[in-house]
C-alpha positions, 0 to 999 in steps of 0.5 A: 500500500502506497501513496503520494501527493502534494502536502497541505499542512496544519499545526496542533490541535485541529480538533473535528469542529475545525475539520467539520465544522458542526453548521453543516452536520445536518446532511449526511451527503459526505460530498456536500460535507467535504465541500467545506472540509477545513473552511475554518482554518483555510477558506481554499482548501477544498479548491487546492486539495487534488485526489491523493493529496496529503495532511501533514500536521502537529501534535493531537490531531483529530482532538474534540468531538468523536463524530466519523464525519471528521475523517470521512470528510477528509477521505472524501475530499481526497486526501491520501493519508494524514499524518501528524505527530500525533493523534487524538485515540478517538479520531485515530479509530474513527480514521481506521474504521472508515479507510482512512491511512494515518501515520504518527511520526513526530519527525514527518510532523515537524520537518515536512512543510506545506506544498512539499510532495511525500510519498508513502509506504504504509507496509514499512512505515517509510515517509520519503519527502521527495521535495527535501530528499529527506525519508522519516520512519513511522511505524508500518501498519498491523496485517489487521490495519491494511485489511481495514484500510485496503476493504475500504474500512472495518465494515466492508471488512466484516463483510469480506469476512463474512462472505469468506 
């Protein structure tokens, strides 16, 4: 499993009011959510963000409430894979949950900077920062976390599961 893109950067304490923020939770459409994924902190995201795109960000990521819509958002509007020095336990689950790839590694939170492109292997947990030719370790995901990821998330891998 891999993935590259162009980097969007945030610092700490983003929390999943800021991502979505809780005006627009009365749809359950994730397009028209992801239409303002991040408009708090940064009005033109949605029209920069690409598919495969990167979020690279501080300590405590994901913090506040623990609603799904924050990671699906994210997923949704294109975003690859998030990765931050750390993470809030709940938002990390949640990100699991519904396929979406989070990396911690507090080098890659501190070192990368917005716009550099980073490509990432989530079987070793290398972070190569292909801008700056620099790589950072994280730690690879578990053989349960890629079956998650790679099904699209926990219940179309229960599924999977089910059907075998």
């Amino acid at each position: 499993m891999k993935a590259q893109g162009f980097v969007h950067r945030y610092g700490d304490n983003v929390d999943t009011d800021v991502i979505i923020p809780a005006r627009y939770l009365n749809t359950t459409d994730h397009k028209e959510l992801a239409a303002h994924c991040m408009e708090d902190i940064d009005t033109d995201f949605v029209k920069r963000v690409a598919a495969g795109d990167i979020m690279v960000a501080g300590s405590n990521f994901g913090c506040g409430s623990s609603r799904e819509h924050a990671p699906i958002v994210i997923k949704e509007s294109g975003i690859s894979c998030v990765i931050a020095k750390s993470f809030a336990r709940i938002f990390y689950r949640n990100a699991i949950n519904i396929g979406l790839p989070i990396l911690e590694c507090a080098e890659a939170g501190e070192k990368i900077s917005a716009g550099d492109e980073v490509a990432v292997n989530f079987d070793t947990g290398e972070i190569t920062n292909i801008t700056k030719s620099e790589t950072y370790q994280a730690l690879a995901f578990p053989d349960f976390i890629k079956e998650i990821i790679t099904a699209g998330g926990l219940l179309n891998s229960i599924k999977a599961h089910a059907a075998d």
